[in-house]
PALOTOR-659507 format. One record per residue (C-alpha): residue in one letter; x, y, z. Coordinates in nm, 4 decimals, m for minus. Each point is the difference from the previous one (the first is absolute). Last residue first. Example, Ala and Ser with C-alpha at 12.3 -4.5 7.8 and 13.67 -1.06 7.14 Angstrom:
BEGIN
+----+----------+----------+----------+
| aa |        x |        y |        z |
+----+----------+----------+----------+
|  S |   1.3670 |  m0.1060 |   0.7140 |
|  A |  m0.1370 |  m0.3440 |   0.0660 |
+----+----------+----------+----------+
//
This chain:
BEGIN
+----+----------+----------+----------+
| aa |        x |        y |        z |
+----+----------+----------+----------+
|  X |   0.4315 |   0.2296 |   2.1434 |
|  X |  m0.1507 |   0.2257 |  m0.2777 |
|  X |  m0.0716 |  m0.1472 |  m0.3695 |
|  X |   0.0805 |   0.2774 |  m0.2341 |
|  X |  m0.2917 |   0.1374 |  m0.2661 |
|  X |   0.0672 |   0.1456 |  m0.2824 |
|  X |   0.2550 |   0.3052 |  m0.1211 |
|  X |   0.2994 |  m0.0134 |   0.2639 |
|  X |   0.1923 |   0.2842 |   0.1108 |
|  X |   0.3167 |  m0.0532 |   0.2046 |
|  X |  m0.0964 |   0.2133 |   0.3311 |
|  X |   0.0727 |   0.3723 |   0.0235 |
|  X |   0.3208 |   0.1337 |   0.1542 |
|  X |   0.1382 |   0.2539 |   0.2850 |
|  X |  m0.3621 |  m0.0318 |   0.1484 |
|  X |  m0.1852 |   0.3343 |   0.1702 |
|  X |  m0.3407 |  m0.0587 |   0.2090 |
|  X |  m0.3382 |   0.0243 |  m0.0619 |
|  X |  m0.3279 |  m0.0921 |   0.1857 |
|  X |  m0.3619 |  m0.0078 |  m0.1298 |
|  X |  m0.3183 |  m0.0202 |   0.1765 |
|  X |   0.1615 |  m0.1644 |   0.3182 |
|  X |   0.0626 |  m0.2943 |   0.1241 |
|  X |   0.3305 |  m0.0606 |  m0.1824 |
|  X |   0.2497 |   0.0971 |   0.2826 |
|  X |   0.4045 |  m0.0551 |  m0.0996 |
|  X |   0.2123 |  m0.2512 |  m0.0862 |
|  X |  m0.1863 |  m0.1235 |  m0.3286 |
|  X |   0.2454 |  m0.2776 |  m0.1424 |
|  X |  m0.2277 |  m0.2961 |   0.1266 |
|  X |  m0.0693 |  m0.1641 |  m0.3547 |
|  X |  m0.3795 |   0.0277 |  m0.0199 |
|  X |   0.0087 |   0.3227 |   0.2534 |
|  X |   0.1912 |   0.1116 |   0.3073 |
|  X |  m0.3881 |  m0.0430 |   0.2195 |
|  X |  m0.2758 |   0.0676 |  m0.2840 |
|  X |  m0.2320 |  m0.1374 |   0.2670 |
|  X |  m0.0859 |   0.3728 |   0.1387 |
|  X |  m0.1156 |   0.1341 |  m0.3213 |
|  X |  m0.1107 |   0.3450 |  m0.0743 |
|  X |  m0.2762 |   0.0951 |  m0.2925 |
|  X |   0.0988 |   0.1036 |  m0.3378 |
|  X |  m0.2767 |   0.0114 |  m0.2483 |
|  X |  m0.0670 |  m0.1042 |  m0.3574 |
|  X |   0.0516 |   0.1384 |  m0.3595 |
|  X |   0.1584 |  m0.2285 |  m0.2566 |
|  X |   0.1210 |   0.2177 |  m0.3510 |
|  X |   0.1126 |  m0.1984 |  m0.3264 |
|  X |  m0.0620 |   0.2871 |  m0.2059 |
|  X |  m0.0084 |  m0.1608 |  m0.3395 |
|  X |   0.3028 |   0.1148 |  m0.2631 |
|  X |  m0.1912 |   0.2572 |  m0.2842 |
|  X |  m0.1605 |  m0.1160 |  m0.2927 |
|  X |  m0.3006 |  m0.0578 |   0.1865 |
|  X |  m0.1810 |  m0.2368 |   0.2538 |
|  X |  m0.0795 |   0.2264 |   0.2964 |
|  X |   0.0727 |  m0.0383 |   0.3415 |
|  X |  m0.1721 |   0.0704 |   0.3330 |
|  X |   0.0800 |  m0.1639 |   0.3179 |
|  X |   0.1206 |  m0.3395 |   0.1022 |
|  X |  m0.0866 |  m0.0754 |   0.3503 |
|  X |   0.1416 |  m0.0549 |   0.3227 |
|  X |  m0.1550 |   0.0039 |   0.3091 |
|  X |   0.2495 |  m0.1136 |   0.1974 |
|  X |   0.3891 |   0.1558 |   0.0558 |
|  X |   0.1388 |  m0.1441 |   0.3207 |
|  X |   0.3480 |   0.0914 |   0.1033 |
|  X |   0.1246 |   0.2792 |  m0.2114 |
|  X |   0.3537 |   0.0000 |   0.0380 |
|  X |   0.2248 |   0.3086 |  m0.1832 |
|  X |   0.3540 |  m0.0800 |  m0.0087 |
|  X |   0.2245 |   0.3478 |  m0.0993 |
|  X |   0.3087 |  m0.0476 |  m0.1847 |
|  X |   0.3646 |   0.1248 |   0.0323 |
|  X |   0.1071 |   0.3124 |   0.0888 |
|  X |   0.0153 |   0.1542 |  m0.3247 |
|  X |   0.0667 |   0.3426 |  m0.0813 |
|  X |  m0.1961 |   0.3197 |  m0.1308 |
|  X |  m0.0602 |   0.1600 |   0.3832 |
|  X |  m0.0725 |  m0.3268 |   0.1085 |
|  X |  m0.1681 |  m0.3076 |  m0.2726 |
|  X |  m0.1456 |  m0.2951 |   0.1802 |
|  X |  m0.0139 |  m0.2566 |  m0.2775 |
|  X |  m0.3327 |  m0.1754 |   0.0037 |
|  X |  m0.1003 |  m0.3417 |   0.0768 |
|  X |  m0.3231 |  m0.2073 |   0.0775 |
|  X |  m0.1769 |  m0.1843 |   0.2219 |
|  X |  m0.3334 |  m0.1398 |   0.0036 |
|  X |  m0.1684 |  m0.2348 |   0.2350 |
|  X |  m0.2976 |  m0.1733 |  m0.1495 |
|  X |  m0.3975 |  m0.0505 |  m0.0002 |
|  X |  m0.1741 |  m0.3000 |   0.2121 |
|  X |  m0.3532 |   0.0986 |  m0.2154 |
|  X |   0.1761 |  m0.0140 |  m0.3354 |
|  X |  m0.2530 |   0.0314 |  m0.2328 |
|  X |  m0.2606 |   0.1757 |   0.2494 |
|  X |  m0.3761 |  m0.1008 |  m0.1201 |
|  X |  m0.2684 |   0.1705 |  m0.1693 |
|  X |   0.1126 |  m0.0958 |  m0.3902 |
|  X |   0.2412 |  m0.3356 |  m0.0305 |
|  X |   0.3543 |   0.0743 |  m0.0790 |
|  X |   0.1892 |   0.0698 |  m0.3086 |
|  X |   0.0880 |  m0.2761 |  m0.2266 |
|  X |   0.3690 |   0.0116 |  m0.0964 |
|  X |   0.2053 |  m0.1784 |  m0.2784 |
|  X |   0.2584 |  m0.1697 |  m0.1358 |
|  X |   0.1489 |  m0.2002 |   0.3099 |
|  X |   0.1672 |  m0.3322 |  m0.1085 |
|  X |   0.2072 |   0.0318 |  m0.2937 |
|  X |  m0.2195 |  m0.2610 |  m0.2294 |
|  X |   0.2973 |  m0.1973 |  m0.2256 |
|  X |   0.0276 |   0.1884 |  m0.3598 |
|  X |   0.3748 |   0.0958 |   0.0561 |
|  X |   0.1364 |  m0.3364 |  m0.1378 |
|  X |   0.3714 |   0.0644 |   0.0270 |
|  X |   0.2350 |   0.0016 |  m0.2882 |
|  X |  m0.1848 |   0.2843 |  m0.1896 |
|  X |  m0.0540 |   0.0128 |  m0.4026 |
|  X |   0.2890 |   0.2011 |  m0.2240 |
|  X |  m0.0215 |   0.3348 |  m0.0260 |
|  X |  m0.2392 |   0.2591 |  m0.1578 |
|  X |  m0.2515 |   0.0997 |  m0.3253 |
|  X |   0.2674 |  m0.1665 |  m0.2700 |
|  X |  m0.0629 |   0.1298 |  m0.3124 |
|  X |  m0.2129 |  m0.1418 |  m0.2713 |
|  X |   0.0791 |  m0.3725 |  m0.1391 |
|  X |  m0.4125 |  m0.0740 |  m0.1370 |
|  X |  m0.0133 |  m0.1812 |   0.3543 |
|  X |  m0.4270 |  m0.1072 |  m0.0541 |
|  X |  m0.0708 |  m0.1077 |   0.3603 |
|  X |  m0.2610 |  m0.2731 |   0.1189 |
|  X |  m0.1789 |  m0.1242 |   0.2850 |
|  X |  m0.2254 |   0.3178 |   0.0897 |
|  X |  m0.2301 |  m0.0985 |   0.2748 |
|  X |   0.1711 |   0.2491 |   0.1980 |
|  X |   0.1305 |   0.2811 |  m0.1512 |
|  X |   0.3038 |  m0.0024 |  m0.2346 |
|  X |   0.3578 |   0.1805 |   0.0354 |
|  X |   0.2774 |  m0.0020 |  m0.2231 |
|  X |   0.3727 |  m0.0091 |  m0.1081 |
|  X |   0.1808 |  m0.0469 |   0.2921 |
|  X |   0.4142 |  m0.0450 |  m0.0017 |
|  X |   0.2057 |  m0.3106 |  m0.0053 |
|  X |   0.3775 |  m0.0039 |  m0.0295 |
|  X |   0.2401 |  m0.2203 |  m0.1985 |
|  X |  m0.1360 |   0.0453 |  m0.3638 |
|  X |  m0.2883 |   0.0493 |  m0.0748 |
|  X |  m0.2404 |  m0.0542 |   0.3316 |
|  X |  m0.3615 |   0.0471 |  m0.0125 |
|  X |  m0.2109 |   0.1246 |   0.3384 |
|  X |  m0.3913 |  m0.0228 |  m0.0281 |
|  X |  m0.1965 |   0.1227 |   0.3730 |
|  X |  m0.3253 |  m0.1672 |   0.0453 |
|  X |  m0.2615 |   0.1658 |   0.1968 |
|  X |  m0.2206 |   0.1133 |   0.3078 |
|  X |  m0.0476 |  m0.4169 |   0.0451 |
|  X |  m0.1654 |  m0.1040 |   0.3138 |
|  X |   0.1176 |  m0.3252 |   0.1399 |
|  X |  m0.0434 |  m0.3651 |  m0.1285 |
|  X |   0.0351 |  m0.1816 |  m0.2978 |
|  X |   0.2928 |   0.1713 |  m0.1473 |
|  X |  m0.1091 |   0.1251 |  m0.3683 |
|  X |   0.1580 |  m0.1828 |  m0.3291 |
|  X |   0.2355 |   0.1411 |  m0.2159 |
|  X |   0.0362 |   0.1691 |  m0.3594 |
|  X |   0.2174 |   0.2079 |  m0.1609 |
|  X |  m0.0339 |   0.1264 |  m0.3743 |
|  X |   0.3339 |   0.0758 |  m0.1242 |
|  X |  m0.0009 |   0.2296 |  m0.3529 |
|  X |   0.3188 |   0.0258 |  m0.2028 |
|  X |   0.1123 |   0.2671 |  m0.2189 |
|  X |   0.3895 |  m0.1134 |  m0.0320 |
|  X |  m0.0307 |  m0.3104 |  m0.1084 |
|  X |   0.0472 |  m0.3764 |   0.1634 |
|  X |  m0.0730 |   0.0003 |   0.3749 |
|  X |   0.0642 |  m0.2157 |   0.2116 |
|  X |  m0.1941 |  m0.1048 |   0.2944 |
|  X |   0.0456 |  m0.0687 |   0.3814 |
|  X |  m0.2942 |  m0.0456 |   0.2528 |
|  X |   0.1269 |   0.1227 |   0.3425 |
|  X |  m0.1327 |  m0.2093 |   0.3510 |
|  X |  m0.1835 |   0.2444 |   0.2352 |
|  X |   0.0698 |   0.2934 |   0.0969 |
|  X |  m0.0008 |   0.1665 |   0.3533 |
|  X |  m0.2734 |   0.1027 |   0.1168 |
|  X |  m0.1068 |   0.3490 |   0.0253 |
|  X |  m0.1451 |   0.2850 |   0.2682 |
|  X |  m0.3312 |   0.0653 |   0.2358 |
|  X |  m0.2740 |  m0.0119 |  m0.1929 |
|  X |   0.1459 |  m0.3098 |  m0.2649 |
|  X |   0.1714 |   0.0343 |  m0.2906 |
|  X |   0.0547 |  m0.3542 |  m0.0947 |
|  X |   0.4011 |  m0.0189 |  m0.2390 |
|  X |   0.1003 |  m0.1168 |  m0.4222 |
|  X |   0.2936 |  m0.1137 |  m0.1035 |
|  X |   0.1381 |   0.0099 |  m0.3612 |
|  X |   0.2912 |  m0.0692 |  m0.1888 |
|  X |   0.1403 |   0.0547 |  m0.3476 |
|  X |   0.2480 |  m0.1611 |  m0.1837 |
|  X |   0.1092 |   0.1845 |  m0.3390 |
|  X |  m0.1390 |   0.2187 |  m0.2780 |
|  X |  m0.1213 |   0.2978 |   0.1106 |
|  X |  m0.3741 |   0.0891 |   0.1653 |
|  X |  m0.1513 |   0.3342 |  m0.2276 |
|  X |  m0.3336 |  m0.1104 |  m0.0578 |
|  X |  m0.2483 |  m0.0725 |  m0.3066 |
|  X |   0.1692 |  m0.3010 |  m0.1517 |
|  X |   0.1738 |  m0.3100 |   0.1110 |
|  X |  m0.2976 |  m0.1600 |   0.2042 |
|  X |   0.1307 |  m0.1318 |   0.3382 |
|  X |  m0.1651 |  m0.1820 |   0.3103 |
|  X |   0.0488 |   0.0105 |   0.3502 |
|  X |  m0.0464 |  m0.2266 |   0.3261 |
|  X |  m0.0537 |   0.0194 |   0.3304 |
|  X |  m0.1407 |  m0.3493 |   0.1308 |
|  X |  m0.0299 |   0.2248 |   0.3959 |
|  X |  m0.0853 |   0.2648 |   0.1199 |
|  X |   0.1694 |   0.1340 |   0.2962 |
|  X |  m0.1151 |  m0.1221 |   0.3324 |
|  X |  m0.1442 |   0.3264 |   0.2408 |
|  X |   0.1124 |  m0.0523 |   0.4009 |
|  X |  m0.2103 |  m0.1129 |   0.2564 |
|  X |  m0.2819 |   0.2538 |   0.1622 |
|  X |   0.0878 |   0.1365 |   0.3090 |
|  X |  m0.2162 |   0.2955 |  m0.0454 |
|  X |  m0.0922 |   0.2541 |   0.3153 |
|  X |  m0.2304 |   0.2659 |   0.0437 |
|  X |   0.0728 |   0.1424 |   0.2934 |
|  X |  m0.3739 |   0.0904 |   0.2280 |
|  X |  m0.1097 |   0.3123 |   0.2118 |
|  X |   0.1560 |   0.1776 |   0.3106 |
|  X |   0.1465 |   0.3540 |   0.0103 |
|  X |   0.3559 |   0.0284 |   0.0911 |
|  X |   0.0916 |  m0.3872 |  m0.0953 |
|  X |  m0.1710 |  m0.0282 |  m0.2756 |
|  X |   0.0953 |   0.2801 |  m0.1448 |
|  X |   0.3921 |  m0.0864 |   0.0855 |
|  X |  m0.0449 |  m0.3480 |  m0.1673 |
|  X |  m0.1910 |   0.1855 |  m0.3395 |
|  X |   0.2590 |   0.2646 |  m0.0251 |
|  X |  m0.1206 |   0.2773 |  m0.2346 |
|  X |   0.2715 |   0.2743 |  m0.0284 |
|  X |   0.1514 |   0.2836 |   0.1881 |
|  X |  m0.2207 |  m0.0662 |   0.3092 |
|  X |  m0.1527 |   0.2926 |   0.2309 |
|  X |  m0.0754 |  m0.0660 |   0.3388 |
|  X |  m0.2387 |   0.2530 |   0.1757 |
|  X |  m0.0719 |   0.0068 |   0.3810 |
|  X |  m0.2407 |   0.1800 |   0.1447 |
|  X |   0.1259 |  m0.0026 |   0.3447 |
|  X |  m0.1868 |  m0.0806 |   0.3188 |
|  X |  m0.2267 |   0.1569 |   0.3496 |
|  X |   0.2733 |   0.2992 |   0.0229 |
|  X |  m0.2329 |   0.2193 |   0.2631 |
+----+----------+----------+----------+
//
């Protein structure tokens, strides 16, 4: 006597939304406002000990914060008057945020490229006119919070996600070597689920959810009513000439 399924769902990669959403637990979210750049930049020159040409030079200097970079803030412009100059750069730290970094960029000539990286609490760069490490800064300040960036898993000795979901899925329905189209699987109430093993390693994390399959009789034609046929049982299955658009995140249903 068929009392459930065991049903296993394997992910390709960690999703925190789609976690969440099979087994239960917390998104950790930032909306924090958007890094400033620093600001009173400024730079310096000594004539000896470096290899910055004669000529105008510029500089700019960018926050590195967890999630990406500002943009830069107003360039300091100096000229140099030998051939082995030394620039020391200076600015002043935004007032609010957390700073990962400051990112230096110098310009000679039309284009600017960066020069160097400093930690934190470092508010000062010694440009002794080595190679360009990259491009030129960003246009867009990246450093804004990007809303979820995490995933707390789920209380101990309770269910998750005790409503569960409906799952279907797609396969192509291969005959005798050829295609016929694709196969619609609908699970109508997975609960239970729960993240199983894994192991922290040099290899890509199992991202396995293990749960059961029970029937549903309120899963009716489904969330979008495109499900002609029964969907009270265990599973059902039926053959489709086509598989939905795909979408990765969540999608607001009518």
């Amino acid at each position: 006597m068929t009392k459930r399924l065991d049903m296993e769902i394997d992910l390709c990669a960690p999703d925190e939304v789609l976690e969440q959403f099979l087994a239960g637990g917390t998104l950790l979210v930032d909306n924090s406002v958007a890094l400033l750049a620093p600001s009173a930049v400024s730079a310096t020159l000594v004539t000896a000990g470096g290899a910055l040409p004669a000529g105008p030079i510029a500089y700019q200097v960018t926050t590195l914060g967890r999630y990406g970079e500002t943009t830069p803030g107003t360039a300091f412009n100096v000229t140099a008057t030998g051939a082995t100059s030394v620039a020391t750069v200076t600015w002043t730290a935004p007032v609010t945020g957390t700073v990962v970094a400051y990112k230096i960029y110098r310009k000679i000539g039309s284009n600017y490229a960066w020069v160097g990286q400093v930690p934190a609490g470092t508010l000062s760069f010694a440009d002794i006119g080595a190679s360009p490490l990259g491009g030129g800064p960003p246009t867009v300040n990246g450093s804004a919070g990007p809303g979820t960036v995490g995933y707390a898993a789920p209380d101990v000795n309770i269910v998750g996600a005790p409503n569960g979901v409906g799952l279907e899925v797609w396969t192509k329905a291969i005959v005798n070597g050829n295609s016929i189209g694709y196969r619609r699987w609908l699970y109508p109430w997975v609960r239970n689920l729960v993240r199983d093993n894994y192991t922290l390693d040099n290899n890509p994390v199992d991202n396995i959810f293990k749960g059961e399959g029970y029937p549903n009789p309120n899963f009716g034609s489904g969330p979008v009513n495109d499900w002609p046929l029964t969907s009270s049982k265990l599973f059902q299955r039926a053959l489709e000439t086509s598989f939905p658009a795909s979408t990765n995140g969540p999608v607001l249903i009518p």
